[in-house]
N, C-alpha and C positions, 0 to 999 in steps of 0.2 A: 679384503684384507683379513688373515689371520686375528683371532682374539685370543687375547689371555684369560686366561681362567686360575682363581685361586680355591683349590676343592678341600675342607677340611676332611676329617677322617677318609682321606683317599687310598686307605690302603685293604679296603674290602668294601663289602655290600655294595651300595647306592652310589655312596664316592668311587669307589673303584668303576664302574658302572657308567660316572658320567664322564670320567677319565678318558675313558677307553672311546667311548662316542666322542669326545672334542675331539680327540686325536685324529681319529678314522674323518673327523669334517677339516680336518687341516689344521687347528688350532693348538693351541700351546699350552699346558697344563702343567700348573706349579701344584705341585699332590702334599698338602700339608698331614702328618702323621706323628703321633708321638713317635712309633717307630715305622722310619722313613724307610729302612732297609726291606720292609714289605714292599716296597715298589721297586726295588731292583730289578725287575726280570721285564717293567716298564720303561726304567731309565735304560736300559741296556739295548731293547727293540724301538726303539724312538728317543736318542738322546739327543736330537736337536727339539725334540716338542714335548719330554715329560722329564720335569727336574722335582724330586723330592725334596721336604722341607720339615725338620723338626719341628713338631710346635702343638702342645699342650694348650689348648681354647680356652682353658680354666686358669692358666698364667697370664693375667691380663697386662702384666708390665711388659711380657713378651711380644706382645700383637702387635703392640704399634711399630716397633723394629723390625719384625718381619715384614708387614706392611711396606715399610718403607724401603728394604731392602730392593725388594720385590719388584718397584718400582722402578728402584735408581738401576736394574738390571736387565726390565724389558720396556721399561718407559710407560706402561701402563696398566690397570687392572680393567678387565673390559666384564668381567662377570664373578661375582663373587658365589660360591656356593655353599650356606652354613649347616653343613654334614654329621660331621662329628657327633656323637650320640652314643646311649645303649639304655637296654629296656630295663623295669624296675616293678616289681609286683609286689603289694603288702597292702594290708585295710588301711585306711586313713589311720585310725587309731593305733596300728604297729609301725607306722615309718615315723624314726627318729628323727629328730630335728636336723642331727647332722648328714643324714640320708636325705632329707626333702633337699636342703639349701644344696648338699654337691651334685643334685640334679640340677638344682638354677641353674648353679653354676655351667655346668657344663649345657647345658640347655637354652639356656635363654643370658645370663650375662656375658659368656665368650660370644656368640654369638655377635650380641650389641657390642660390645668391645670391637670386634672385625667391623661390622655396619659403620661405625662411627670413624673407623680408620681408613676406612675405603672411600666412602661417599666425599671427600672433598677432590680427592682425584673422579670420580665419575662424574662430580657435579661440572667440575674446571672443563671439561669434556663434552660433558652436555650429551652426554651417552650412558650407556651398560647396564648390567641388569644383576638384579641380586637375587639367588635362589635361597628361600628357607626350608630344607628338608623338614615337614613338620609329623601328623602322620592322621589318619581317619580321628584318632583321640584325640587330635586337636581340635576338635569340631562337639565332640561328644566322650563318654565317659563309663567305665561300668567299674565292679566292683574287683579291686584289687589292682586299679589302676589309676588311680585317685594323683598320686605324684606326680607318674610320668606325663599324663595327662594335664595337670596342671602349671606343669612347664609348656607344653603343648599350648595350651590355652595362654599364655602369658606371651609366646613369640609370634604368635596369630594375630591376636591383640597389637602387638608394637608394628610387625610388618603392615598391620592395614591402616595403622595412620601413618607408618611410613609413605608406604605408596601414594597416600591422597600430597604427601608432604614434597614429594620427587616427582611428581608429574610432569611438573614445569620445565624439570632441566632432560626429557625425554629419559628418564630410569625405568625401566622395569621395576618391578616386584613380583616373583610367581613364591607360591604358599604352595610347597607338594605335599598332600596328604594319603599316604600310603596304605594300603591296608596290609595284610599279610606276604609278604615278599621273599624269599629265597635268601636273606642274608644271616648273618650274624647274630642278629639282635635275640634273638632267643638261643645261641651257645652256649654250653654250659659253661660257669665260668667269668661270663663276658653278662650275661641277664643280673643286676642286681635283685636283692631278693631282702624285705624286711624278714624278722621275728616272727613265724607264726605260734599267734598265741592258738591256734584250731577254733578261733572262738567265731571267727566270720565263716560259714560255707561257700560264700557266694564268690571270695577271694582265694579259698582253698581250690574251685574250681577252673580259676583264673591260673594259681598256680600252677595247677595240673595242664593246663592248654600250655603254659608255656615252658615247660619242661620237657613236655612229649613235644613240641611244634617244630624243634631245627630240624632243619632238612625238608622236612613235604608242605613246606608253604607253597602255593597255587603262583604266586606272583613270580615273573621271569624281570630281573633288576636291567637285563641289558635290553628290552622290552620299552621299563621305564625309561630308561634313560633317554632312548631316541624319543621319546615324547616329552619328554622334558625340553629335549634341543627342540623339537619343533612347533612345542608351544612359547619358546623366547622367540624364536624366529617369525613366529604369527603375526599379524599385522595387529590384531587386537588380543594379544596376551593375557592369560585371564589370571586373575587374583588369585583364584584357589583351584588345583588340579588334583583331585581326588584319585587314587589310583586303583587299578582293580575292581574287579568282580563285587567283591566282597568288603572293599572298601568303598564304594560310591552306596553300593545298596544302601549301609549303612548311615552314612553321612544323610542319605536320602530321606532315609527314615527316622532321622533323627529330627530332622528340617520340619516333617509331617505332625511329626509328635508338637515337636516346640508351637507352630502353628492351632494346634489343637488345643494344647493347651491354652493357649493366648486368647485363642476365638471366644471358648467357654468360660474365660470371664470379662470379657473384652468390655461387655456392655456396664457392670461393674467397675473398671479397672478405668473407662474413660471418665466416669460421673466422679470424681475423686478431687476436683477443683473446687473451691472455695464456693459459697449460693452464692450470685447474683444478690 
């Protein structure tokens, strides 16, 4: 049987991406966008399997209505996908407060807002699966990427005691962590950008990668996407799918380093209980 899919930001990148893969597997794909008119030329070539959906992830009074719409119109949600996103570069010290929180927001509270509006229909089911686009940064971190990153880290965090929490009712959880991919996210325009006070180097050179990086990213998103569908379809689905060349290295190396450090004071770090 066909599955439903609720994809946010489906009107480019990764969302558009896995759009186009449910489709092509037969399934049925509600493409949430602030601007839904980006998906015209999908509703048009498949308009019994892709219907656009207004809907801003950072309007959280909105979600649950759409949710519910959603519902009362194909009978059920069978996979949710939290997409929606854009990149954000500045030192810790230049991102303004109202810069850090409208990345939660968009990052990790709409997010949880849709997870909390979905899950009692997949639970009632005893089925389906919820994808968190998350990205290699959710795992690790460098300089001038401190925000975005720590949204990254916050929805990693919630998804993995999600999963230990949905086990029971057969849910999924897949964590996709991307590394450089062919989309949007570095656009001019679309890439948020703090205050450079030119006082960090290390985040001016962050800047610079992602200024120069739209267009020749290595990562092919329609690539991703069919590994995305056929790590839900796996019989043993894994927590976190790192993507790319260039993003597994690094997750990789990042896993080494933590290790390393942990080892070299390990013998320290466990003597720290109370004498006997």
């Amino acid at each position: 049987m066909s599955k439903v899919w609720l994809v946010t930001g489906a009107s480019s990148g990764f969302g558009r991406a896995i759009t186009v893969a449910a489709v092509a597997a037969g399934d049925v794909v509600i493409g949430a966008a602030r601007r839904p008119e980006a998906l015209d030329d999908l509703v048009a070539a498949h308009p019994d399997q892709v219907e656009a959906l207004r809907l801003d992830v950072t309007d959280l009074t909105a979600i649950d209505t759409a949710v519910q719409d959603v519902v009362a119109r194909h009978g059920r949600i069978d996979v949710l996908v939290n997409n929606a996103g854009r990149a954000h570069v500045g030192a810790v010290e230049e991102t303004a407060d109202a810069e850090l929180r409208g990345l939660f927001d968009l990052h990790f509270f709409g997010p949880a807002a849709l997870v909390r509006a979905v899950l009692p229909h997949l639970r009632e089911r005893r089925s389906g699966a919820i994808v968190q686009m998350s990205s290699m940064g959710g795992q690790m971190s460098f300089a001038g990427f401190g925000a975005y990153s720590a949204t990254k880290f916050a929805l990693e965090g919630l998804s993995e005691a999600l999963a230990d929490e949905v086990r029971e009712y057969g849910i999924k959880v897949l964590i996709v962590e991307p590394g450089a991919f062919r989309t949007s996210l570095f656009e001019a325009g679309r890439a948020g950008a703090s205050s450079d006070t030119g006082a960090y180097s290390r985040a001016g050179e962050t800047r610079g990668f992602v200024s120069g990086g739209h267009g020749s990213q290595p990562g092919d998103p329609a690539k991703a996407a069919a590994l995305i569908l056929a790590a839900l379809e796996a019989e043993h689905t894994p927590l976190r799918l790192p993507l790319g060349d260039d993003g597994v290295t690094a997750v990789l190396a990042h896993l080494d380093q933590v290790r390393e450090d942990i080892t070299a004071w390990e013998k320290r770090t466990r003597a720290t209980a109370f004498d006997a």
